[in-house]
C-alpha positions as CSV (number, residue, x, y, z in Angstrom):
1,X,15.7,-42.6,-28.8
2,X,13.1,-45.4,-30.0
3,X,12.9,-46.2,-33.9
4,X,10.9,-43.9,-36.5
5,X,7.5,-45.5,-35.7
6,X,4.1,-44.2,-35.8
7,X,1.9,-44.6,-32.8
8,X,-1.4,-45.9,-33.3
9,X,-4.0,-44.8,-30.5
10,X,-7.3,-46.2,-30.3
11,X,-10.0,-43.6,-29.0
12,X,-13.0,-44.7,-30.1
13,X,-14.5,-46.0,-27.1
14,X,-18.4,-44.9,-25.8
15,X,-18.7,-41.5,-23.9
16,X,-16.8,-41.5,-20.3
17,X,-18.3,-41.8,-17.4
18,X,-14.8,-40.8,-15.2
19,X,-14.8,-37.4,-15.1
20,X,-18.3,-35.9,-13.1
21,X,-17.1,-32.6,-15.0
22,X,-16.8,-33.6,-18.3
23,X,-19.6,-36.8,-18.8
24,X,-20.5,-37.4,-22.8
25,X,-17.1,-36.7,-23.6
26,X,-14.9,-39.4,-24.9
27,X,-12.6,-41.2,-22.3
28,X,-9.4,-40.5,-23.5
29,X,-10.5,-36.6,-23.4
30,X,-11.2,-36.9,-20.1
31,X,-8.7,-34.2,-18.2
32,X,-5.8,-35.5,-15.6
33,X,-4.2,-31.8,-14.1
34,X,-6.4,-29.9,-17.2
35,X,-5.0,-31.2,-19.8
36,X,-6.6,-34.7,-21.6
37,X,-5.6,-38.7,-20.9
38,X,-4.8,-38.5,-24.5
39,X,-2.3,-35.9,-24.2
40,X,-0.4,-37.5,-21.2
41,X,-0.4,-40.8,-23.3
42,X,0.9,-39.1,-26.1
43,X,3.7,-37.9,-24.1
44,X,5.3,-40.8,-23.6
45,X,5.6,-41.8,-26.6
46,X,7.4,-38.1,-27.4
47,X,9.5,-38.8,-24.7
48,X,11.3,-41.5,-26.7
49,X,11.3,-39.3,-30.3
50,X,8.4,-40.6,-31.3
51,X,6.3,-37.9,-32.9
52,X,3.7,-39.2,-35.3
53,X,0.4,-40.0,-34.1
54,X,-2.6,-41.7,-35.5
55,X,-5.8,-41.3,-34.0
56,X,-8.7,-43.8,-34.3
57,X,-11.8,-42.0,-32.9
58,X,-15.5,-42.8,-32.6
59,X,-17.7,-41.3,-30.4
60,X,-18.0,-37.8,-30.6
61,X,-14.3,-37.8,-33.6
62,X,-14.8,-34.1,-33.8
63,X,-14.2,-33.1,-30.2
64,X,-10.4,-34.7,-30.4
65,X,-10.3,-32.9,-34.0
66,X,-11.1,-29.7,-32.7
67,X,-8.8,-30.2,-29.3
68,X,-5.8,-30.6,-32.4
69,X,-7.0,-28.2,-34.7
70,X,-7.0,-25.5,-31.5
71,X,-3.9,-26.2,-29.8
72,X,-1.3,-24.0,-31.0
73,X,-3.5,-21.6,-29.5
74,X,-4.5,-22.8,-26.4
75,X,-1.2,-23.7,-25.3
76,X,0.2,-19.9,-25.9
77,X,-1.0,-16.6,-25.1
78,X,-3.3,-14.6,-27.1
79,X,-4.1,-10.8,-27.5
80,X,-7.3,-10.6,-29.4
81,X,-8.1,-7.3,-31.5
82,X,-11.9,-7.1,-31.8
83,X,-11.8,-4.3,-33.8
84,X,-9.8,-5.6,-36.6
85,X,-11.0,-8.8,-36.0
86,X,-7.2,-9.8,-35.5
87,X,-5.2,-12.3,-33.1
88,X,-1.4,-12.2,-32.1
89,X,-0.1,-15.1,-29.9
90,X,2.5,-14.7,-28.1
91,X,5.0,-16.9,-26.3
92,X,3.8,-19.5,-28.8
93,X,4.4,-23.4,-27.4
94,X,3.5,-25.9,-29.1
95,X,4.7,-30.4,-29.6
96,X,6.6,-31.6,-32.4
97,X,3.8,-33.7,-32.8
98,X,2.2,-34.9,-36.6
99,X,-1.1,-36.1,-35.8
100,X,-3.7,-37.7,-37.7
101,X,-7.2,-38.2,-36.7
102,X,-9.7,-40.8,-38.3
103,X,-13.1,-41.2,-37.8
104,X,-12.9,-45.0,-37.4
105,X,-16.8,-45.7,-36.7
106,X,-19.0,-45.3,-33.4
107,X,-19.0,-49.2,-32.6
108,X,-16.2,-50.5,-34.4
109,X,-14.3,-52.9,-32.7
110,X,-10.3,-52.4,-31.8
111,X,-9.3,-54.6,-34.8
112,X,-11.8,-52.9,-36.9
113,X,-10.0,-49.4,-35.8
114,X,-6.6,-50.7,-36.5
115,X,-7.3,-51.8,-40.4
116,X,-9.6,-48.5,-40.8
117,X,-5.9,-46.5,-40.6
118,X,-3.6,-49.1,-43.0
119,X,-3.3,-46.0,-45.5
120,X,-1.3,-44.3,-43.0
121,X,1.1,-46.5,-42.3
122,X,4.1,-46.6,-45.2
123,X,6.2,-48.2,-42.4
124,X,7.1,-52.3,-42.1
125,X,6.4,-52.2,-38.1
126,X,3.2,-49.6,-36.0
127,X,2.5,-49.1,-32.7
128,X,-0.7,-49.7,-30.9
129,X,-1.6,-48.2,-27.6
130,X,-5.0,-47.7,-25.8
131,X,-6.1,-44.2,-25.2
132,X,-7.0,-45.1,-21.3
133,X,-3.7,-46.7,-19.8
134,X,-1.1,-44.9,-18.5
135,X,2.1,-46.3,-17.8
136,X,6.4,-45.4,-17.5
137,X,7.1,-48.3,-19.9
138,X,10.5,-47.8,-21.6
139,X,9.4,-47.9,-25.6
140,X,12.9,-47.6,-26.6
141,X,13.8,-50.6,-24.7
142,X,10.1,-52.5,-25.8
143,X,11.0,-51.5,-29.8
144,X,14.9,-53.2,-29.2
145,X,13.0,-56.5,-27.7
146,X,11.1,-56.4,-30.4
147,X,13.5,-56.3,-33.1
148,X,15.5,-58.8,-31.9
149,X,12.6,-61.2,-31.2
150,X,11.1,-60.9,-34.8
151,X,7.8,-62.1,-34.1
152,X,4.8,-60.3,-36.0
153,X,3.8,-58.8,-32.6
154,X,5.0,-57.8,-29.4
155,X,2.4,-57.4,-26.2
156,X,3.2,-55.5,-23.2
157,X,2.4,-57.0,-20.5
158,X,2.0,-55.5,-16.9
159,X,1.2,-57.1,-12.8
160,X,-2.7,-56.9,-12.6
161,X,-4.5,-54.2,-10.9
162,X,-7.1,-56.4,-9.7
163,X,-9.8,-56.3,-12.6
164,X,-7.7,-58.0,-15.0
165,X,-7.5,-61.1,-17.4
166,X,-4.4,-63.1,-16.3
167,X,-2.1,-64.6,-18.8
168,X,-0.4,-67.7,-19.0
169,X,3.2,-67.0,-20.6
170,X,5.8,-69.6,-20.7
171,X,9.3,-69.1,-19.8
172,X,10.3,-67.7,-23.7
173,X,7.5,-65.2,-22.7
174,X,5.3,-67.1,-25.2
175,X,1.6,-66.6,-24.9
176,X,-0.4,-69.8,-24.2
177,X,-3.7,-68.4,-23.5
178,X,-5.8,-66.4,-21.8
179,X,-6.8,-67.7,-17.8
180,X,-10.3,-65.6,-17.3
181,X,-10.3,-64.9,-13.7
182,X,-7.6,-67.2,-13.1
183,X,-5.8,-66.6,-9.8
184,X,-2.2,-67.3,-11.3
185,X,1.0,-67.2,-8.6
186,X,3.2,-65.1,-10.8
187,X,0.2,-63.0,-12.6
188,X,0.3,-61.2,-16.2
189,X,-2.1,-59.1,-18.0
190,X,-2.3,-57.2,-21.1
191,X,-0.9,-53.9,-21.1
192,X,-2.9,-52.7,-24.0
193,X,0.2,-51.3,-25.5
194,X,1.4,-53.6,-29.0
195,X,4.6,-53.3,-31.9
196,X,2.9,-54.7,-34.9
197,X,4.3,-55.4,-38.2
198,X,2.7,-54.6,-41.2
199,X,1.6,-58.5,-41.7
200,X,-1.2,-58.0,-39.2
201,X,-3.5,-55.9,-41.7
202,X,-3.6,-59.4,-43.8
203,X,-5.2,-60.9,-40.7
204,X,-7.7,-57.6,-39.6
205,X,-11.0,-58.0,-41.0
206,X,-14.7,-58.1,-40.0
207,X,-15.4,-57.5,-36.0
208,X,-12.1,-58.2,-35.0
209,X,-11.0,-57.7,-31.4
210,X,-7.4,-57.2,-30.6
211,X,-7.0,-58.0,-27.3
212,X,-9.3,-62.2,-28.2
213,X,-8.8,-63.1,-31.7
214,X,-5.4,-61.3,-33.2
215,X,-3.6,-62.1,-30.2
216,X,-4.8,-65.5,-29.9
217,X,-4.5,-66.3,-33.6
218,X,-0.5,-65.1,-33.1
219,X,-0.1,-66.7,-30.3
220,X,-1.4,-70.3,-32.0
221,X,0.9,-69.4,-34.8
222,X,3.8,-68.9,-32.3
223,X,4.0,-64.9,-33.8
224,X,3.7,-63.5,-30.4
225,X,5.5,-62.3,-27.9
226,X,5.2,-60.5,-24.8
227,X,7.0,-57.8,-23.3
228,X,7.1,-57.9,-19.2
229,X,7.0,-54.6,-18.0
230,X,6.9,-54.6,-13.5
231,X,7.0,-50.8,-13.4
232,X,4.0,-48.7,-13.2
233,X,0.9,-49.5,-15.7
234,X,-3.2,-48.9,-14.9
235,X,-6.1,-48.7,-16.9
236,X,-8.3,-45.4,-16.3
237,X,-11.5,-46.7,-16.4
238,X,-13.5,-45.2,-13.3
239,X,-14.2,-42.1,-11.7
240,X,-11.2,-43.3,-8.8
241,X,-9.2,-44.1,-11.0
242,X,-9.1,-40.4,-12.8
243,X,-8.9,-39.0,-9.6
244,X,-6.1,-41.1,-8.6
245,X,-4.2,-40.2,-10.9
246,X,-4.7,-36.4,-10.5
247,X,-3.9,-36.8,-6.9
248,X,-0.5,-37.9,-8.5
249,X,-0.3,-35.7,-10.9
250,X,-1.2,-32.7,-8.5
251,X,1.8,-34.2,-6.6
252,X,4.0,-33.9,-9.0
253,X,4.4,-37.9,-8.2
254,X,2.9,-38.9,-11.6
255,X,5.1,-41.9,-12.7
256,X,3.7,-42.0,-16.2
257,X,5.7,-38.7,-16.6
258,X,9.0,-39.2,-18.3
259,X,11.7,-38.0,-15.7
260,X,14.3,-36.0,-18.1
261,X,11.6,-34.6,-19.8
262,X,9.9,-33.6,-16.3
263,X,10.5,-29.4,-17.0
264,X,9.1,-30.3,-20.1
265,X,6.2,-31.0,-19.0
């Protein structure tokens, strides 16, 4: 099982566009086999005992509140008395799952989000994941490489899809910089999935973007390093891709699901 570590996800991106069903809702809401992106993601991460979530919404906040506030319910079967006005659930299911939800403003950027949630975290080292990638990275494994690298950041990085920033990493999996459009032989790109330690809120201000400014300002710093991941990563960011990935799921194919937690499922 991976370290105590809260996972930070950053949902606060404009309304989606990926789901013809569910348009003005925001993207990580957006439902893969009925249940939300958000809850796959989140999945993972409980996969590897890790449990407590932070949520940094923005567009419509209250819609992933409500989702939260509801779901002992809606994962369990009800019998409604409308007489008494009464409700008795049965075969109750329900996560081991703490999850906080912050309203972390409508266009804030990602390094905005991240310092808008520094009260949360009582812990020396976070997690930071995007809440429209999926991916079977091993976090135990990712938290280990971490530890024993001691940088003030690890990246994931995954094999492009095709509509990605390559990166240029040296051999010690340093970060040089960013190649924009670059057509690189042995191609990286960000896998939108970060270990921070706590020294990263000293560097968080103003309209910070994670994936330009914090990482470059690590990487110059030499405080960086990335994690190469060559198993299964994509970012859900069209109306294919969603239904791509329900194809998969409705297959019961999906690599993003955890295999010995499968039945759990």
């Amino acid at each position: 099982m991976a370290a105590n570590m809260k996972v930070v996800i950053l949902a606060g991106g404009q309304r989606s566009t990926i789901s013809n069903e569910q348009e003005g809702i925001p993207k990580p809401m957006a439902e893969i086999g009925g249940k939300p992106m958000l809850w796959h993601i989140m999945k993972v991460f409980s996969a590897y005992g890790l449990n407590e979530f932070i949520i940094c919404g923005g567009y419509k906040v209250d819609m992933i509140k409500e989702y939260f506030m509801d779901y002992y319910i809606y994962q369990s079967d009800i019998t409604v008395d409308l007489r008494t006005n009464s409700i008795e659930i049965h075969k109750n299911r329900t996560e081991d799952w703490k999850v906080t939800v912050v309203d972390t403003g409508l266009y804030a950027a990602t390094g905005q989000r991240v310092a808008g949630i520094q009260r949360y975290i009582d812990e020396e080292e976070f997690i930071v994941a995007y809440g429209d990638c999926l991916f079977d990275i091993d976090v135990s494994k990712m938290i280990e490489y971490h530890k024993k690298q001691g940088k003030i950041a690890t990246m994931a990085v995954a094999r492009p899809t095709g509509r990605n920033e390559a990166l240029d990493i040296d051999e010690a999996c340093q970060l040089r910089r960013v190649q924009s459009g670059a057509a690189l032989s042995d191609a990286w790109t960000n896998a939108c999935l970060y270990i921070l330690n706590r020294k990263v809120f000293g560097i968080l201000q103003g309209n910070y973007n994670l994936e330009k400014l914090l990482v470059d300002n690590l990487a110059e710093k030499g405080q960086l390093i990335t994690y190469k991941h060559s198993g299964f990563w994509t970012p859900v960011e069209t109306y294919r891709d969603r239904v791509n990935m329900e194809n998969l799921w409705n297959a019961g194919i999906a690599p993003w699901v955890v295999s010995k937690y499968r039945t759990k499922v």
